[in-house]
N, C-alpha and C positions, 0 to 999 in steps of 0.2 A: 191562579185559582186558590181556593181554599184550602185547609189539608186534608191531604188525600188518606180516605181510608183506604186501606189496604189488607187483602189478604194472601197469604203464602200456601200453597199447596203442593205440597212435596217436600217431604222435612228431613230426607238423606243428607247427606253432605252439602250439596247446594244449596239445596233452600233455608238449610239453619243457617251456614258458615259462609255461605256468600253474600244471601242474599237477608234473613231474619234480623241477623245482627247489626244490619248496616240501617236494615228499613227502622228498629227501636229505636237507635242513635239519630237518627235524622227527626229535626222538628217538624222538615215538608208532611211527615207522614205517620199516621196514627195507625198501630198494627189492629183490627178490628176482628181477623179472623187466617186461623190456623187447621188446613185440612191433611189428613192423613190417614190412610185405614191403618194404620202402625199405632197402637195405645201408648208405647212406648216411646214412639217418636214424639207423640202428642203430648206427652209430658214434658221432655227435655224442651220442645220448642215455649210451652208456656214457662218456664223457668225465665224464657228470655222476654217474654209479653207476655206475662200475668195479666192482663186485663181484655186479651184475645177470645173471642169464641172458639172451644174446639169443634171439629165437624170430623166426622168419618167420612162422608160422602160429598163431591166436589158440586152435587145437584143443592146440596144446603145451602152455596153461598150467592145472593143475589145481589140486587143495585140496593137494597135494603141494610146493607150489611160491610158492602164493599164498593169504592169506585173503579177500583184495578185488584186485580187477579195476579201475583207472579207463578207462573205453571214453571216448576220446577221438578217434574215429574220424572220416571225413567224415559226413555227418550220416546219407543211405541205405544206412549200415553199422552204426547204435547198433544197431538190431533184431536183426538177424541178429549181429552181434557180442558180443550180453547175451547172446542166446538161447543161444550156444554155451557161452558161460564158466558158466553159470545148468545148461546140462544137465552140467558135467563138477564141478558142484558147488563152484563159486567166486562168491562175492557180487560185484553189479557195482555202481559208484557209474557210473550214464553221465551225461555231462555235457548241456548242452541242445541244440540239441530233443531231449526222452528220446527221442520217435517222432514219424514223418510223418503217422501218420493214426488213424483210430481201430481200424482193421484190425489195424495192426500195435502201439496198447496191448494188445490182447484175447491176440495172441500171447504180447506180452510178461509178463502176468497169469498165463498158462499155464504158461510156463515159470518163472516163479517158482515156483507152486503144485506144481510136481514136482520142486524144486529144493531140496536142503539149503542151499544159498544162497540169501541176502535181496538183493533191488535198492533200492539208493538213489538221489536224484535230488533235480536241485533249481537253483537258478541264484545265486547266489554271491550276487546283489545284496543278497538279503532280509538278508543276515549283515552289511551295511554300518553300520558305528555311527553314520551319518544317519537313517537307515532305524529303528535300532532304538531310535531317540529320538524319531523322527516315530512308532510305533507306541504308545511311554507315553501322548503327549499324547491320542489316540482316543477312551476315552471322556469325555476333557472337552467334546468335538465336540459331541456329542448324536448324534440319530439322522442317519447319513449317507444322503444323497442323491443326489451326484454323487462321481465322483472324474476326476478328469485325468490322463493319462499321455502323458509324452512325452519321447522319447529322440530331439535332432533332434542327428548330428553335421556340423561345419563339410565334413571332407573324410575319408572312411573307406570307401568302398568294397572292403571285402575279394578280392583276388584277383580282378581281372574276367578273364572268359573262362576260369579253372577254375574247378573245384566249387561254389564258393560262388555262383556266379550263375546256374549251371546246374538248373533245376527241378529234375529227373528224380533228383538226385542230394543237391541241398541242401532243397530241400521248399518254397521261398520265397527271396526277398531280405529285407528288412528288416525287415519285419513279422516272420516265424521267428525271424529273428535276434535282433532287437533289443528285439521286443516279447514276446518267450519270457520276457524277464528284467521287464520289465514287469508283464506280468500276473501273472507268481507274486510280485511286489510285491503289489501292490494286491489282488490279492484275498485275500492272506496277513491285508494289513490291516484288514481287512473281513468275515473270519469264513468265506472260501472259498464265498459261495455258488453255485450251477451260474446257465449262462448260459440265457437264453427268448430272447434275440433278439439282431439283429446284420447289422449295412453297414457298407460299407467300399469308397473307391474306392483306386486304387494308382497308381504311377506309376511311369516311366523315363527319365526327360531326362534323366540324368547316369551312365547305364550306361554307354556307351560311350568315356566321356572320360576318359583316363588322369589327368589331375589333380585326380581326386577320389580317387583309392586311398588305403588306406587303411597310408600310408607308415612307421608305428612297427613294421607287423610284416613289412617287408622284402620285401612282396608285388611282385612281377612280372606285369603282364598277359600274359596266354597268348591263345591262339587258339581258344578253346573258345567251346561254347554261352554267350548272355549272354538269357536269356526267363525273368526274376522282375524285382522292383520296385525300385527302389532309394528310394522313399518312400511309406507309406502313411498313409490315415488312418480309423477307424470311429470305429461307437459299438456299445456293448452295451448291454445290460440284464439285469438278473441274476433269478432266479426271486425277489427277497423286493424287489426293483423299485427299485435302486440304477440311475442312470445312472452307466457309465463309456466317458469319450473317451479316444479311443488314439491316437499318433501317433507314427507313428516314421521315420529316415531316415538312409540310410547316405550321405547328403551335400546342402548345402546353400549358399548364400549367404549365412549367418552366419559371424562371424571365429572361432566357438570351440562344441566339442561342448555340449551342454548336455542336463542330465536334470530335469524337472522333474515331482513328484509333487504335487497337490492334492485336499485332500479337504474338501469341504462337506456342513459338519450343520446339524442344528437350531440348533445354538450357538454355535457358534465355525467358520469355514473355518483349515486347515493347508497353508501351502507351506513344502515342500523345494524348494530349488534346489541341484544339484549336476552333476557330470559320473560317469557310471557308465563302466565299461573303462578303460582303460588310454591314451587317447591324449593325448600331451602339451600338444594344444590344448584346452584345460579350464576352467571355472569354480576360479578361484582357491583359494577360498573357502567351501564347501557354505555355506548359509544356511536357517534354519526359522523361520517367521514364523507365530505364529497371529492373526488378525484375530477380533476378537470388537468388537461393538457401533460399528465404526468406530474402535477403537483399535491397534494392530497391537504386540504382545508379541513382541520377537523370544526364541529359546529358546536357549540356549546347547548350543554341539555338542562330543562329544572329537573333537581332531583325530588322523588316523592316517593313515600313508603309503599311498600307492596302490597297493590289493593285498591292501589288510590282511583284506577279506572272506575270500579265497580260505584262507587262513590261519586263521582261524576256522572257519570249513567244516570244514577239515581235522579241527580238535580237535576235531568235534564226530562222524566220520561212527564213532570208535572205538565211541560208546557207542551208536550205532545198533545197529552188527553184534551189539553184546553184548547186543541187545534190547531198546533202548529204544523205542517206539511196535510199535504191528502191525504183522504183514506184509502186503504191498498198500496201507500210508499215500502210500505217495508215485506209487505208480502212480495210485492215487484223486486226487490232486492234479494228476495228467498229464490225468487225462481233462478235466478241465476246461477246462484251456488249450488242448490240442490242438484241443479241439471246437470252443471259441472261434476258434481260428485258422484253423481248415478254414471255418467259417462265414464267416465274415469275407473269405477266399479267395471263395467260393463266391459271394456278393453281389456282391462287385468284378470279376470276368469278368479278362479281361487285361489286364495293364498300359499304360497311353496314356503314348504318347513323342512330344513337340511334332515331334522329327527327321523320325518314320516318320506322321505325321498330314500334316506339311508333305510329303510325296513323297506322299502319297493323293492 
């Protein structure tokens, strides 16, 4: 198709730094319009697309104006912020978590289904050329039977005391956050099957202590709500009887983030080791190792700068709109994870903090 106008809505950290900077840079796409009730966000993002409309209100931006929508909003505003772009007939790419709960897919399913506009969705990681190397080797595996997932960073805690720690308003701590990009890994890997079961306990001993933030994205602690996890960990099982462990953590006592994906078959077991986001305490190095018979095959990776997913995504969402897969493909993909994730919440009860156990 032709080039895609484009507008950004939600101009925090994500929607300037992930997503604004990459959309100016790219010739696919002409930035047309920039939405924010923030005046001062509204400023900084025209700095980077001077030639953008600003809007305070997400009802201002229609098919007049934009052909896609990026809702980069705080997280208990994707819903109601699709839902509006989706009724004025603007396609939305929302970024993750698409939605908090199952309640609010069914909406979002809705509003597509009455909308000249398509929703896209997705989480940047699967698009990572580690990932899409660990994906070739699969069915050398044999038939898989476990996978591992774990996203453990050294010191990352997003914003304590705003939104991001806040339930009511982010959906979760780490587990939403960090294990959103996870699981559309792994079960992308694996053929997407839905989940039958699911525990998880969660954690908070490092919410409250400013030197875990999570300091690449210039976050400030505030004085807000801090009641989600800052570490969790389950297990799944999927309906065709795959174990998958999950672990994730917005800060820990290791010197460096690390992401680590394994998968064990019949055949062969596959580790990736790399670092997923953006922080500049990192794994060096991505590394893919297949073990077979007691021998370990390392696999050779391309390397590409940090970011490069996000960029890729990009070139890819043009030939979506143009209709590439069904409508409802990626909300059908939502429900999986979210259900996974609301379950998972559900078995773990509240978060245990050694601080607030030690004053019991």
């Amino acid at each position: 198709m032709s080039t895609v106008r484009a507008a950004v809505v939600g101009l925090g950290w994500s929607g300037r730094e992930l997503w604004l900077r990459r959309l100016a840079a790219n010739p696919a796409y002409q930035v047309t319009a920039l939405a924010d009730p923030d005046d001062d966000a509204l400023a900084a993002a025209a700095e980077i697309a001077p030639g953008a409309r600003c809007a305070r209100r997400v009802e201002e931006i229609g098919p007049d104006l934009a052909d896609l929508a990026i809702v980069a909003v705080p997280n208990h505003l994707h819903t109601p912020t699709a839902e509006t772009l989706l009724g004025n007939g603007v396609s939305v790419f929302v970024e993750k978590p698409v939605c908090l709960s199952r309640p609010e897919l069914e909406r979002l399913r809705a509003a597509e289904a009455a909308s000249a506009g398509r929703l896209l969705a997705g989480s940047a990681a699967r698009w990572r050329a580690d990932v899409g190397t660990l994906r070739s080797v699969v069915p050398a595996l044999g038939r898989i039977r476990l996978v591992e997932l774990s996203w453990v960073r050294a010191r990352g805690i997003p914003r304590q005391g705003g939104w991001f720690t806040e339930r009511q308003r982010s959906g979760g701590g780490a587990l939403i956050d960090l294990g959103w990009h996870l699981l559309d890994v792994g079960l992308d890997l694996i053929g997407r099957p839905g989940i039958v079961q699911a525990c998880a306990v969660t954690s908070a001993d490092l919410l409250d202590d400013g030197r875990w933030s999570a300091s690449w994205r210039g976050d400030r602690a505030a004085s807000g709500q801090r009641d989600v996890e800052d570490g969790a960990a389950g297990f799944l099982v999927t309906d065709d009887g795959v174990g998958m462990f999950l672990r994730t953590a917005w800060a820990s006592h290791q010197p460096y983030d690390l992401t680590k994906i394994r998968l064990h078959g019949s055949a062969a077991t596959a580790s990736l080791s790399c670092t997923f986001g953006f922080s500049p305490t990192r794994e060096p190095t991505p590394r893919l190792v297949v073990h077979r018979a007691g021998i370990a095959e390392p696999v050779p990776l391309p390397q590409e700068p940090v970011g490069a997913e996000y960029h890729r995504q990009l070139e890819e969402l043009p030939l979506l709109l143009a209709g590439g897969g069904p409508r409802g493909r990626a909300l059908d993909e939502t429900a999986t994870i979210i259900s996974a994730i609301e379950s998972l919440y559900a078995s773990a009860g509240p978060p245990r903090s050694a601080l607030k156990e030690q004053a019991g």
